[in-house]
PyMOL Python script that loads the backbone (N, CA, C, O; Angstrom):
from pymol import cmd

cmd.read_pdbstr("""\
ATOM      1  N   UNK A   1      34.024   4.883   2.278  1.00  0.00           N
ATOM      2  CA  UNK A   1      34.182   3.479   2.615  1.00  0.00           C
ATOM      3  C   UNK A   1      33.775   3.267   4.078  1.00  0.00           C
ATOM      4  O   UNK A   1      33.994   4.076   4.980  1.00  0.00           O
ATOM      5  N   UNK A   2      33.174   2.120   4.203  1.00  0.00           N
ATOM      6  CA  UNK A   2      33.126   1.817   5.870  1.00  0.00           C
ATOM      7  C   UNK A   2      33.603   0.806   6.077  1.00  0.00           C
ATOM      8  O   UNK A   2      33.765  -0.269   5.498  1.00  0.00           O
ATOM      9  N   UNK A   3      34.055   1.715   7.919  1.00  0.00           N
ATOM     10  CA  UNK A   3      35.325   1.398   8.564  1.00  0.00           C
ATOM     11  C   UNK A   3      34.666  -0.134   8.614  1.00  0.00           C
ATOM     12  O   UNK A   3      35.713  -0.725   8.353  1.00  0.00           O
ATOM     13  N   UNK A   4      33.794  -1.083   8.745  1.00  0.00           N
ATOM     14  CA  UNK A   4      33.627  -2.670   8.583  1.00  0.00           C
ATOM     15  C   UNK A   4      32.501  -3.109   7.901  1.00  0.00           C
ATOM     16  O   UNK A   4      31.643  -2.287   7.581  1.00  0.00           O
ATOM     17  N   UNK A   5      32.401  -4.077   7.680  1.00  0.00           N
ATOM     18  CA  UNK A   5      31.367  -4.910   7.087  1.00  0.00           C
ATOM     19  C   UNK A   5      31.405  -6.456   7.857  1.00  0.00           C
ATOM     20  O   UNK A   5      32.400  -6.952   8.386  1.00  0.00           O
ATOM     21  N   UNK A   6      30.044  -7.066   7.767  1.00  0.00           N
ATOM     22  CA  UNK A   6      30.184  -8.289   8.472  1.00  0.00           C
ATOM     23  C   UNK A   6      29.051  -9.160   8.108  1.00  0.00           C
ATOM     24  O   UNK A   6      28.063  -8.507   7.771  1.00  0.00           O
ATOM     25  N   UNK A   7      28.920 -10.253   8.079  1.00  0.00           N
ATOM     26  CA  UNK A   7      28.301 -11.255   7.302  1.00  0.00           C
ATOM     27  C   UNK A   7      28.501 -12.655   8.011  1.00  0.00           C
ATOM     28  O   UNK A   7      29.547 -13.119   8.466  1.00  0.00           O
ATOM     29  N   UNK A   8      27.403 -13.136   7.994  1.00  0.00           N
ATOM     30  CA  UNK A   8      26.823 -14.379   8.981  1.00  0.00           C
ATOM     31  C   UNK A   8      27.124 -16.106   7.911  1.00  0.00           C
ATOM     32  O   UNK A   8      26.333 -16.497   7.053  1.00  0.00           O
ATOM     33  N   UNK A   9      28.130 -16.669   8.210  1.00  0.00           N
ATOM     34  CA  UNK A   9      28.492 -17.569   7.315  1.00  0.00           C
ATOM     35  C   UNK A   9      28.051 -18.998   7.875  1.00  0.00           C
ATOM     36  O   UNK A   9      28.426 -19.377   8.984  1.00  0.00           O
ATOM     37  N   UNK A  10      27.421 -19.591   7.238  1.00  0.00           N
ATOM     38  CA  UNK A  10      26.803 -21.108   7.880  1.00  0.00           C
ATOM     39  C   UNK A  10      27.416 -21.919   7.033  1.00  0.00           C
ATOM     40  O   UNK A  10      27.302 -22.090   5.819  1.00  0.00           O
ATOM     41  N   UNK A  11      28.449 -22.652   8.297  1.00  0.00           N
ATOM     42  CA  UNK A  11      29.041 -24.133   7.898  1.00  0.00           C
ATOM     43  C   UNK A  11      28.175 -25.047   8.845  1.00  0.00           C
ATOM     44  O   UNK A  11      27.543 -24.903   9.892  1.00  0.00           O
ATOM     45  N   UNK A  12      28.435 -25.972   8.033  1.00  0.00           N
ATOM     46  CA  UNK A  12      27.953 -27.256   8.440  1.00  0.00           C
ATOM     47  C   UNK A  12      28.386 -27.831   9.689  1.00  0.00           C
ATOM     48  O   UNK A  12      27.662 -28.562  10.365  1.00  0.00           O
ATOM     49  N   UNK A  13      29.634 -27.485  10.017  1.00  0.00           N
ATOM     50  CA  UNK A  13      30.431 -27.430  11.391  1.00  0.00           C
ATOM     51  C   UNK A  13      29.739 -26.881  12.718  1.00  0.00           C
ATOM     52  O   UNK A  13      28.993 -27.225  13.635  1.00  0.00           O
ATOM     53  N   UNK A  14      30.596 -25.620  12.140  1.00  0.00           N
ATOM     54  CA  UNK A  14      29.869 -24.160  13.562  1.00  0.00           C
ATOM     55  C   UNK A  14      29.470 -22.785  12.633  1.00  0.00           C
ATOM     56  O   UNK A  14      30.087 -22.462  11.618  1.00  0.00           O
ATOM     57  N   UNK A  15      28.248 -22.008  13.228  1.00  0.00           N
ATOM     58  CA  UNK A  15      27.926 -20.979  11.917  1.00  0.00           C
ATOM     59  C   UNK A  15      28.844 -19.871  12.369  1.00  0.00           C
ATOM     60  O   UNK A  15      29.089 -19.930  13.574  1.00  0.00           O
ATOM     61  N   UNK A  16      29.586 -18.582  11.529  1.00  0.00           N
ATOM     62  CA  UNK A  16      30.409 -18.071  12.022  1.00  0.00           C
ATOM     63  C   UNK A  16      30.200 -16.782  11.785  1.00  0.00           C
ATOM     64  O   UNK A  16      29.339 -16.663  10.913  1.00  0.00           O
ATOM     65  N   UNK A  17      30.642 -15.658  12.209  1.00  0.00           N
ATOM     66  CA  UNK A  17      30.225 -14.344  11.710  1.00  0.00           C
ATOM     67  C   UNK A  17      31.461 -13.884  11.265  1.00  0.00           C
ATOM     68  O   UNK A  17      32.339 -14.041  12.113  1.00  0.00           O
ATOM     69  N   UNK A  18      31.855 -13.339  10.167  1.00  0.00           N
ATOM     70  CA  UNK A  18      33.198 -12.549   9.091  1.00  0.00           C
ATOM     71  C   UNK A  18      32.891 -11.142   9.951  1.00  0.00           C
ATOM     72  O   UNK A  18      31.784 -10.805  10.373  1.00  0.00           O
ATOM     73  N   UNK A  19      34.063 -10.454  10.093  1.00  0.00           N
ATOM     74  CA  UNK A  19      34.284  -9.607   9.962  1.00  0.00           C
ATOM     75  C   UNK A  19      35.392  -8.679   9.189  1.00  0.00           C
ATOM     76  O   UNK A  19      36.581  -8.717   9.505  1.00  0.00           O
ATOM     77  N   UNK A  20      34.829  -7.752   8.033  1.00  0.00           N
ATOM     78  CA  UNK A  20      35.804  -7.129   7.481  1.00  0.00           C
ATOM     79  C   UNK A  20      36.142  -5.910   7.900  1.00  0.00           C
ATOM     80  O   UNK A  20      35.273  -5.047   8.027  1.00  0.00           O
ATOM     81  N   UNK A  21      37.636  -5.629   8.213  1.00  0.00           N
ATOM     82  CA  UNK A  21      37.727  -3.986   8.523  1.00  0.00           C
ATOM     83  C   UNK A  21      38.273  -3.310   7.225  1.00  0.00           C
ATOM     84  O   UNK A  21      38.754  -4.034   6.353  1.00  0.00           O
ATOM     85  N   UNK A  22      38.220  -1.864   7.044  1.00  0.00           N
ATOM     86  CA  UNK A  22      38.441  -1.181   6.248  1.00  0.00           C
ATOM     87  C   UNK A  22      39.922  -1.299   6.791  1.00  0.00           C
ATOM     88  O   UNK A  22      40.631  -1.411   5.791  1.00  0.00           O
ATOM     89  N   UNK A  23      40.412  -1.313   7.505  1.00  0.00           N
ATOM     90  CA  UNK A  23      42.078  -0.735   8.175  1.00  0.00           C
ATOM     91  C   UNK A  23      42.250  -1.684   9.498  1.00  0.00           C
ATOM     92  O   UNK A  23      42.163  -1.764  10.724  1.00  0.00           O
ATOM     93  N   UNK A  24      42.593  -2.405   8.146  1.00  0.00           N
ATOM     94  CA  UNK A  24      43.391  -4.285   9.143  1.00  0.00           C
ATOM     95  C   UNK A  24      44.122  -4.360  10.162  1.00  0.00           C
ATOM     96  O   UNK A  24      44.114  -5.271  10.990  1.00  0.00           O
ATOM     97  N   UNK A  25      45.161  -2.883  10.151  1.00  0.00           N
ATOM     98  CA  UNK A  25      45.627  -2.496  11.651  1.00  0.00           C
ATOM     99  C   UNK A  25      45.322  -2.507  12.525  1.00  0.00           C
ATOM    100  O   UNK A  25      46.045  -2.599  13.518  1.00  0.00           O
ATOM    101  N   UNK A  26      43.703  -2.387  12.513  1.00  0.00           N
ATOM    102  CA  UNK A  26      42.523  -2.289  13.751  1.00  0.00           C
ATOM    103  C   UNK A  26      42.591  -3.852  14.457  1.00  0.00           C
ATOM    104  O   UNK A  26      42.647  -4.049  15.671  1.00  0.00           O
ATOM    105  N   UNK A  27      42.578  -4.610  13.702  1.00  0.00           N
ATOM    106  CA  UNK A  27      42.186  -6.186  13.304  1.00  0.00           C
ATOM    107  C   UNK A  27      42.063  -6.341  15.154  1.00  0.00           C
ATOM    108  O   UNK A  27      41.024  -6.204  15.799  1.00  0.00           O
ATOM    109  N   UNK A  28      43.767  -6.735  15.844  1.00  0.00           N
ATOM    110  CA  UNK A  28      43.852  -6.807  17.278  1.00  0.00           C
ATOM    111  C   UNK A  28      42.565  -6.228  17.999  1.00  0.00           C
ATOM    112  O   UNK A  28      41.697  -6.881  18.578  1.00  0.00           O
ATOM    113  N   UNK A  29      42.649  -4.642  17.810  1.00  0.00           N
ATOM    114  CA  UNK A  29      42.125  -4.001  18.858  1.00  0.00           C
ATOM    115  C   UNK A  29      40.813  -4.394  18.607  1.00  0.00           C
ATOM    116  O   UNK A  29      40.190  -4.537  19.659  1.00  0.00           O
ATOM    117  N   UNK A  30      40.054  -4.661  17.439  1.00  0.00           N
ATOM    118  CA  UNK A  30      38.545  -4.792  17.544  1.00  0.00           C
ATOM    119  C   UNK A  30      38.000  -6.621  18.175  1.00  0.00           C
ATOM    120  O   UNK A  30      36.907  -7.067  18.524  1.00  0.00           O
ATOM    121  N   UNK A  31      39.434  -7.266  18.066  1.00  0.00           N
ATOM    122  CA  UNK A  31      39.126  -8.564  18.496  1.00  0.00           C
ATOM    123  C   UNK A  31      39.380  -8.022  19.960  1.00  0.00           C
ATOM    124  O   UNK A  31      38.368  -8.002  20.660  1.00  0.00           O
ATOM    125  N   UNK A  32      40.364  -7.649  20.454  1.00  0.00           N
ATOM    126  CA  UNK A  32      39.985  -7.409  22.307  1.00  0.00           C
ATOM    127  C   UNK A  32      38.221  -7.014  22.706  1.00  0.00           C
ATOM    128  O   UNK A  32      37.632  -7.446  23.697  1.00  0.00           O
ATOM    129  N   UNK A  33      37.616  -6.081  21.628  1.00  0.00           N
ATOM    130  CA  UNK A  33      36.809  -4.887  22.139  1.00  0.00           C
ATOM    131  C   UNK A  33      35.770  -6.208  21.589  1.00  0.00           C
ATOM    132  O   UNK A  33      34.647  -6.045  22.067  1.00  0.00           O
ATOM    133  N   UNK A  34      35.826  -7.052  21.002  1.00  0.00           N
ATOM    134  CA  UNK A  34      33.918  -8.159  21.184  1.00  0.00           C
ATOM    135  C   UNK A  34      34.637  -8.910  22.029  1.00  0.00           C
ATOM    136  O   UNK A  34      33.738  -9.329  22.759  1.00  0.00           O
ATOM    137  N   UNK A  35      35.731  -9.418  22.479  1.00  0.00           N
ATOM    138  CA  UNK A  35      36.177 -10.308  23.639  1.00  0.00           C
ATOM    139  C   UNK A  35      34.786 -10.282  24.821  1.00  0.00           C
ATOM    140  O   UNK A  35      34.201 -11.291  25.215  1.00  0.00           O
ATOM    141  N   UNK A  36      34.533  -9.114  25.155  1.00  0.00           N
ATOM    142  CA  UNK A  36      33.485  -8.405  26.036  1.00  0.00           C
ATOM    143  C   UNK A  36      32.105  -9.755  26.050  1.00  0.00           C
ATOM    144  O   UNK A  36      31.715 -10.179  27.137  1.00  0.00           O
ATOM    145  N   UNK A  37      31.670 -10.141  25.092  1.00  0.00           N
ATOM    146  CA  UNK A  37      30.433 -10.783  24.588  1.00  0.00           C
ATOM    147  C   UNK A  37      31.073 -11.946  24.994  1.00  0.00           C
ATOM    148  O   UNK A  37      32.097 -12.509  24.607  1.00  0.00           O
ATOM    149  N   UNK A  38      30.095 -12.233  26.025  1.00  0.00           N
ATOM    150  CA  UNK A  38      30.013 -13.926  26.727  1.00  0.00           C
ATOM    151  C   UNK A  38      29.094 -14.882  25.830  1.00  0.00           C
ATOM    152  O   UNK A  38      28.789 -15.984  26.287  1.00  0.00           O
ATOM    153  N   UNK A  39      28.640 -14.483  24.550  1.00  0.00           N
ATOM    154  CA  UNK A  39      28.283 -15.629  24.185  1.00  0.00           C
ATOM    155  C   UNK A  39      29.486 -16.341  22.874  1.00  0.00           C
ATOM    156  O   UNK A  39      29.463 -17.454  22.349  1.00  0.00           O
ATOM    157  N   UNK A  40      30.478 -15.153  22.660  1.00  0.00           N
ATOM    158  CA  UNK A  40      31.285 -15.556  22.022  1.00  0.00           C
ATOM    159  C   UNK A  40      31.942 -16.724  22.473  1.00  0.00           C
ATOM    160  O   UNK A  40      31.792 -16.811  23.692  1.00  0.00           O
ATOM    161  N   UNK A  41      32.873 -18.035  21.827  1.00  0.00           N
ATOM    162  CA  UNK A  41      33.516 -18.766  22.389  1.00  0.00           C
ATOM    163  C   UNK A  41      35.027 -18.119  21.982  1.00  0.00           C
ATOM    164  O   UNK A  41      35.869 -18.020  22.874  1.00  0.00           O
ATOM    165  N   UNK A  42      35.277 -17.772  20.884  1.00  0.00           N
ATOM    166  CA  UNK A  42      36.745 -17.323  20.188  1.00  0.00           C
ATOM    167  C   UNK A  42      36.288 -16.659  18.848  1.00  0.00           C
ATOM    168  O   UNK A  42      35.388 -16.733  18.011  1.00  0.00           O
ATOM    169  N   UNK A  43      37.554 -15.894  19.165  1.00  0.00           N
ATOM    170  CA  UNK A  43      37.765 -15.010  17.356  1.00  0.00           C
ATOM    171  C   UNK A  43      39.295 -15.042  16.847  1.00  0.00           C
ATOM    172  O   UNK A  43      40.290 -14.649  17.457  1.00  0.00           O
ATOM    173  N   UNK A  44      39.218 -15.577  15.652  1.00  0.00           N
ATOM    174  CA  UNK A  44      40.433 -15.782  15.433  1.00  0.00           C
ATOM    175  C   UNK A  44      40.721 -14.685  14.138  1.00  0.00           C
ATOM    176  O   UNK A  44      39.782 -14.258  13.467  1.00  0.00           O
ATOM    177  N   UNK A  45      41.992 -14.331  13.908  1.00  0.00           N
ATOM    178  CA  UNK A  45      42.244 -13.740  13.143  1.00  0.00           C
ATOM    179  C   UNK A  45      43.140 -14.475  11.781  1.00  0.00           C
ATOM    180  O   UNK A  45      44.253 -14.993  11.691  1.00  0.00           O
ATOM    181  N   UNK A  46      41.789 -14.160  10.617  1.00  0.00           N
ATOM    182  CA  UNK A  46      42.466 -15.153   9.402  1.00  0.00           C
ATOM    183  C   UNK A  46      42.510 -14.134   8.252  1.00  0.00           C
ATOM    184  O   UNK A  46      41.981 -13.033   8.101  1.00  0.00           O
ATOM    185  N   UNK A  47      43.574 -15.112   7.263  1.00  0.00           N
ATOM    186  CA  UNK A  47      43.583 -14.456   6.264  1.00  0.00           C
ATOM    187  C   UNK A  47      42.696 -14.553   5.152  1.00  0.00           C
ATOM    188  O   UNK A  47      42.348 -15.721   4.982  1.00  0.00           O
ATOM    189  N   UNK A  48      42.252 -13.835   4.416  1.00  0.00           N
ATOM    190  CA  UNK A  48      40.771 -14.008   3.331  1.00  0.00           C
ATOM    191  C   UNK A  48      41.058 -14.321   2.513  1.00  0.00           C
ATOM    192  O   UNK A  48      42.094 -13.931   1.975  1.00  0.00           O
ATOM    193  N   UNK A  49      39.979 -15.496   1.848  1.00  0.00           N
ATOM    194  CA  UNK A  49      40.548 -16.008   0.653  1.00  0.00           C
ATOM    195  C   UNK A  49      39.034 -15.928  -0.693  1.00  0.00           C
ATOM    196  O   UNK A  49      38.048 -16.652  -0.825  1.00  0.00           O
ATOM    197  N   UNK A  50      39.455 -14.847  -1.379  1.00  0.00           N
ATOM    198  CA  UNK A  50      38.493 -14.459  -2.694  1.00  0.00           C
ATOM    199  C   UNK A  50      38.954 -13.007  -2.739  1.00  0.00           C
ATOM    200  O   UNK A  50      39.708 -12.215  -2.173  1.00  0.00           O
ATOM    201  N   UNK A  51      37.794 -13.138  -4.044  1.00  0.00           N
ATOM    202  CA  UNK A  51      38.176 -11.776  -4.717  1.00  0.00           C
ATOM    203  C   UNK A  51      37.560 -10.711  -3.805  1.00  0.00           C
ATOM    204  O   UNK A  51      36.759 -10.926  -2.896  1.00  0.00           O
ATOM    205  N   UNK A  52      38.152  -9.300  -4.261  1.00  0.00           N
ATOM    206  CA  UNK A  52      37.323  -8.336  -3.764  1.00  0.00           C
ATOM    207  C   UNK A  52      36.975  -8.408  -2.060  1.00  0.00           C
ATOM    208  O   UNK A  52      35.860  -8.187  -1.588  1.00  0.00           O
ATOM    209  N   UNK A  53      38.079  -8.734  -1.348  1.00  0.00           N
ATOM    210  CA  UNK A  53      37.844  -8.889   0.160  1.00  0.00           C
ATOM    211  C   UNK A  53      38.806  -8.082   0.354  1.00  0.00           C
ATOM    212  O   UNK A  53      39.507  -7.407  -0.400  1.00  0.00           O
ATOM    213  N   UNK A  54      38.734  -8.299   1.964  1.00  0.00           N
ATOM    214  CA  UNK A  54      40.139  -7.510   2.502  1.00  0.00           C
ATOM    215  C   UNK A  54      40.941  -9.106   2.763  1.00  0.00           C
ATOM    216  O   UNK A  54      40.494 -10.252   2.762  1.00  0.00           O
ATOM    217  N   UNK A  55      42.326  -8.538   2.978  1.00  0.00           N
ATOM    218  CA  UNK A  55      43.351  -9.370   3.202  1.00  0.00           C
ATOM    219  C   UNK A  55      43.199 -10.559   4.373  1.00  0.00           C
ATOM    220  O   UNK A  55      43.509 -11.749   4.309  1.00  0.00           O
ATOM    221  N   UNK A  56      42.506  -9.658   5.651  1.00  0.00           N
ATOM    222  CA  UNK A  56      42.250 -10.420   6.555  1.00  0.00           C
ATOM    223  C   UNK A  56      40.529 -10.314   6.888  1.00  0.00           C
ATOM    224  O   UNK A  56      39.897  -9.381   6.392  1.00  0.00           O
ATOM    225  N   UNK A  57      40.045 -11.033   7.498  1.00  0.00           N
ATOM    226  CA  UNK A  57      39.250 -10.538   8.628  1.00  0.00           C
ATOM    227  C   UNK A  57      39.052 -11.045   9.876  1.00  0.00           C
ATOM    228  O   UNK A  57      40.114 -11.414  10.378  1.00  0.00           O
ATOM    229  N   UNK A  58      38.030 -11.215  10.618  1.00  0.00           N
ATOM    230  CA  UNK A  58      37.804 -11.715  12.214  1.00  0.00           C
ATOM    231  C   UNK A  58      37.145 -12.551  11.930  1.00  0.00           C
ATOM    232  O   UNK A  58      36.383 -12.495  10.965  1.00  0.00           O
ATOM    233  N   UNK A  59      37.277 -13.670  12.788  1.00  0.00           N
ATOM    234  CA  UNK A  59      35.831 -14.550  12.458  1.00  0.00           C
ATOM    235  C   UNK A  59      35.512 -15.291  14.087  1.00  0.00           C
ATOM    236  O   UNK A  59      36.176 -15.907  14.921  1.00  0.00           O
ATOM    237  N   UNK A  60      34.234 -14.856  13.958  1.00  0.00           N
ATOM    238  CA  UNK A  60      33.828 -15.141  15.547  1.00  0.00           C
ATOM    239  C   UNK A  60      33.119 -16.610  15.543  1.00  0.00           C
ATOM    240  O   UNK A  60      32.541 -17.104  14.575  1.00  0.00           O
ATOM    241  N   UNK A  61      33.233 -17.018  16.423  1.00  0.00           N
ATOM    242  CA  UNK A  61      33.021 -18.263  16.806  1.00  0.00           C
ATOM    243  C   UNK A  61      32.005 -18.192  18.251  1.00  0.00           C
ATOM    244  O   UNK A  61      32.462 -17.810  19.329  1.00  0.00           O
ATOM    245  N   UNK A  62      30.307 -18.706  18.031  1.00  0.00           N
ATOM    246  CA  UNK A  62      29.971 -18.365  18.734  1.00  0.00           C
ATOM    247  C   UNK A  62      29.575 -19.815  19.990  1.00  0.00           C
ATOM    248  O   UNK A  62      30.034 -20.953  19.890  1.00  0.00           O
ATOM    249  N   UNK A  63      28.985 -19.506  20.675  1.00  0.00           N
ATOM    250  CA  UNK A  63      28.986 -20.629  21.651  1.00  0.00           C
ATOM    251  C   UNK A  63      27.679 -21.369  20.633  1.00  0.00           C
ATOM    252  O   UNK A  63      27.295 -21.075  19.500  1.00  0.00           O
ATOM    253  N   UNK A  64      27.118 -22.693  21.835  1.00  0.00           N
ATOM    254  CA  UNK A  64      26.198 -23.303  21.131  1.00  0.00           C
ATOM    255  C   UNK A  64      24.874 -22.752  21.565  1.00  0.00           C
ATOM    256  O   UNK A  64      24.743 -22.532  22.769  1.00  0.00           O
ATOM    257  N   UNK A  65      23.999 -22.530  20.860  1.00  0.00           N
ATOM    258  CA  UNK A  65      22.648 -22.104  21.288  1.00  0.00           C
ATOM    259  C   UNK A  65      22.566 -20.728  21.303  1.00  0.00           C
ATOM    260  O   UNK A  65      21.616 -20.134  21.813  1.00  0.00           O
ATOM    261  N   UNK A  66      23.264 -20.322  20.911  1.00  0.00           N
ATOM    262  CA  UNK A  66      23.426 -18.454  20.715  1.00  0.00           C
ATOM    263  C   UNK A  66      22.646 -18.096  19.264  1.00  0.00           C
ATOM    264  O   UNK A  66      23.132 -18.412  18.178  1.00  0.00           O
ATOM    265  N   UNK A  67      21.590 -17.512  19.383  1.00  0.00           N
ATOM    266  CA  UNK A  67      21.217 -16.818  18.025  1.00  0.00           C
ATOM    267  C   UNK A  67      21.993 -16.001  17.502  1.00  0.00           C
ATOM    268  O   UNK A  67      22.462 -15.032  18.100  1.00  0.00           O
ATOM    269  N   UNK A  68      22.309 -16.418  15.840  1.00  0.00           N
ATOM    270  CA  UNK A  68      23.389 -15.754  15.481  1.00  0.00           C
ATOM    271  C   UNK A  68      22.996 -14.420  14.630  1.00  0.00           C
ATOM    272  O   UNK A  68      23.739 -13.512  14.257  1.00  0.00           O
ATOM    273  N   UNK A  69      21.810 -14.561  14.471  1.00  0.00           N
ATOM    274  CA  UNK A  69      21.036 -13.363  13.663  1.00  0.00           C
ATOM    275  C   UNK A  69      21.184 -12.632  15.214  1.00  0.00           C
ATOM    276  O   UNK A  69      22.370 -12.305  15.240  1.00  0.00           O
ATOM    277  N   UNK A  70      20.713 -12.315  16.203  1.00  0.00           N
ATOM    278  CA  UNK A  70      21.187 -11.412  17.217  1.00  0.00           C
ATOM    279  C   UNK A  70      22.067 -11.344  17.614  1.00  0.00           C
ATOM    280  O   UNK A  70      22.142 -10.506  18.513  1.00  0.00           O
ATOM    281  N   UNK A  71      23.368 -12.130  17.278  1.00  0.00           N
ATOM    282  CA  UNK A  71      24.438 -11.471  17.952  1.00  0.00           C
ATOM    283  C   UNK A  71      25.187 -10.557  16.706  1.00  0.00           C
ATOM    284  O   UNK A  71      26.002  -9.717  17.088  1.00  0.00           O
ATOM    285  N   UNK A  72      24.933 -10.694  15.161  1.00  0.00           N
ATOM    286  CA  UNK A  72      25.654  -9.820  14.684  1.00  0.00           C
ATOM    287  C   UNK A  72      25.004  -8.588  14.420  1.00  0.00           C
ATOM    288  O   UNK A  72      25.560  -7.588  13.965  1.00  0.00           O
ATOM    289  N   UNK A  73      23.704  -8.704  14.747  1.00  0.00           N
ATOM    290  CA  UNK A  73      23.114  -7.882  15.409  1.00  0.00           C
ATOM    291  C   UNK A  73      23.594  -6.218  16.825  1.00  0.00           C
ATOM    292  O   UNK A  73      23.522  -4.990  16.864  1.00  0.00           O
ATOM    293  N   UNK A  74      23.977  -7.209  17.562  1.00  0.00           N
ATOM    294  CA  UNK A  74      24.686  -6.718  18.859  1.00  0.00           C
ATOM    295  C   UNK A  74      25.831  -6.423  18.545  1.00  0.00           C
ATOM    296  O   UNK A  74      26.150  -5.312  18.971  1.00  0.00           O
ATOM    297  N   UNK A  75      26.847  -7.100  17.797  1.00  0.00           N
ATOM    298  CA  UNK A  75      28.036  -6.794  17.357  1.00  0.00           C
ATOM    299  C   UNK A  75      28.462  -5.993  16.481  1.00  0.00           C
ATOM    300  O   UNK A  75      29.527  -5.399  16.651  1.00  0.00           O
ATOM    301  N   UNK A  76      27.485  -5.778  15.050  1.00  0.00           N
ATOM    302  CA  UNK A  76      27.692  -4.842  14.448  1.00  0.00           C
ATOM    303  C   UNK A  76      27.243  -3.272  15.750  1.00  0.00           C
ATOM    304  O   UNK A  76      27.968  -2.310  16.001  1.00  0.00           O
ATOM    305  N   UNK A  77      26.285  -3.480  16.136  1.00  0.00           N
ATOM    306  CA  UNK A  77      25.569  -2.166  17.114  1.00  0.00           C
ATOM    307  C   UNK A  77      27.462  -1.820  18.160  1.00  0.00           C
ATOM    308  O   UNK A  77      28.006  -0.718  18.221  1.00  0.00           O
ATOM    309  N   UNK A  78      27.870  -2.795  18.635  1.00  0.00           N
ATOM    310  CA  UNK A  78      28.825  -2.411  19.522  1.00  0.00           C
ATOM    311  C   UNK A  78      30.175  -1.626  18.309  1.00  0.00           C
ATOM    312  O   UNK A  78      30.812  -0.581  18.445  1.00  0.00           O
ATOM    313  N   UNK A  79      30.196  -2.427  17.436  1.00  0.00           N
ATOM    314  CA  UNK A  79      31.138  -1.922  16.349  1.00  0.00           C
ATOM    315  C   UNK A  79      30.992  -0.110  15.968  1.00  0.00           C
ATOM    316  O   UNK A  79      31.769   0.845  15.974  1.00  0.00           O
ATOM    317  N   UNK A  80      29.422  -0.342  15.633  1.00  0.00           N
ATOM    318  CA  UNK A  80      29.102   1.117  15.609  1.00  0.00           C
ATOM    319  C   UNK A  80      29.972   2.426  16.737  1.00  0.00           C
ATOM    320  O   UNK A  80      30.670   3.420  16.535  1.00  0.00           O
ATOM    321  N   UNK A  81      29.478   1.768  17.830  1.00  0.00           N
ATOM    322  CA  UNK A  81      29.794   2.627  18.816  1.00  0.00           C
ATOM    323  C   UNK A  81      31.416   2.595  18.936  1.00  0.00           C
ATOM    324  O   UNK A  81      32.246   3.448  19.252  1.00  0.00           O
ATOM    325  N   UNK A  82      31.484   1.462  18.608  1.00  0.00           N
ATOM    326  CA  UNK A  82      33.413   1.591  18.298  1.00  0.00           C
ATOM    327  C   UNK A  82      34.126   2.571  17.925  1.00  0.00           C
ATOM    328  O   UNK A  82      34.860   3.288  18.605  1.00  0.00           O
ATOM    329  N   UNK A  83      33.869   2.599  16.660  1.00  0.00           N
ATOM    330  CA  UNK A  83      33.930   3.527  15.294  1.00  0.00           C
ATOM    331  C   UNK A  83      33.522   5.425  15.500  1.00  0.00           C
ATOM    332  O   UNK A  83      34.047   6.441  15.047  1.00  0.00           O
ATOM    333  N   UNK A  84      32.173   5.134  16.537  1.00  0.00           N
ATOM    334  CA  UNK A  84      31.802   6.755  16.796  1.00  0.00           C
ATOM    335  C   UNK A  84      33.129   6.945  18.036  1.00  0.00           C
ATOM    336  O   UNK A  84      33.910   7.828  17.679  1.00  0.00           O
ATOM    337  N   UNK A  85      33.315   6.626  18.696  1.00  0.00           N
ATOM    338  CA  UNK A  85      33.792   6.728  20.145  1.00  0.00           C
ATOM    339  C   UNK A  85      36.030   6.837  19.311  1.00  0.00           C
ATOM    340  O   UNK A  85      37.010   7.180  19.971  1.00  0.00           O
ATOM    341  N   UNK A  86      36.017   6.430  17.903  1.00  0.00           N
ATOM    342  CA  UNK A  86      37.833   6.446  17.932  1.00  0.00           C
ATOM    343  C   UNK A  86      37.572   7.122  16.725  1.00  0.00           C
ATOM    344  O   UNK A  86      38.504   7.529  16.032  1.00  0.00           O
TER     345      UNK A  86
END
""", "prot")
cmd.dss("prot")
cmd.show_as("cartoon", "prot")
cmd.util.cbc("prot")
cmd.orient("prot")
């Protein structure tokens, strides 16, 4: 299994990036560790609603004018190094 998965969700609102962890315990610490990324505006931590998800995930909220195909880009890449480094 891997430790996340993440997926680029476009509302009509603001477009948002999901993040799923394998081990929801993490949930806090991986929202401190993209805090880092100034193009983020907020990540909130919600609960998931469908089948076949995890319970919770992250969902980032990015500023305006931020390409969002490169930042989950950058974010999955920092996640990586997350994951090698604990």
């Amino acid at each position: 299994m891997l430790p996340f998965r993440s997926e680029i969700r476009n509302s009509p609102t603001q477009p948002t990036i999901k993040i799923f962890l394998g081990d929801e315990s993490l949930d806090a610490r991986i929202k401190t560790h993209l805090e880092h990324f100034s193009e983020i505006e907020t990540i909130e931590i919600r609960e998931s609603i469908g089948r076949n998800r995890a319970n919770e995930n992250l969902t980032v909220f990015l500023k305006e004018e931020v390409d969002i195909n490169k930042m989950k880009s950058s974010i999955d890449s920092s996640l990586w190094w997350y994951f090698e480094q604990y």
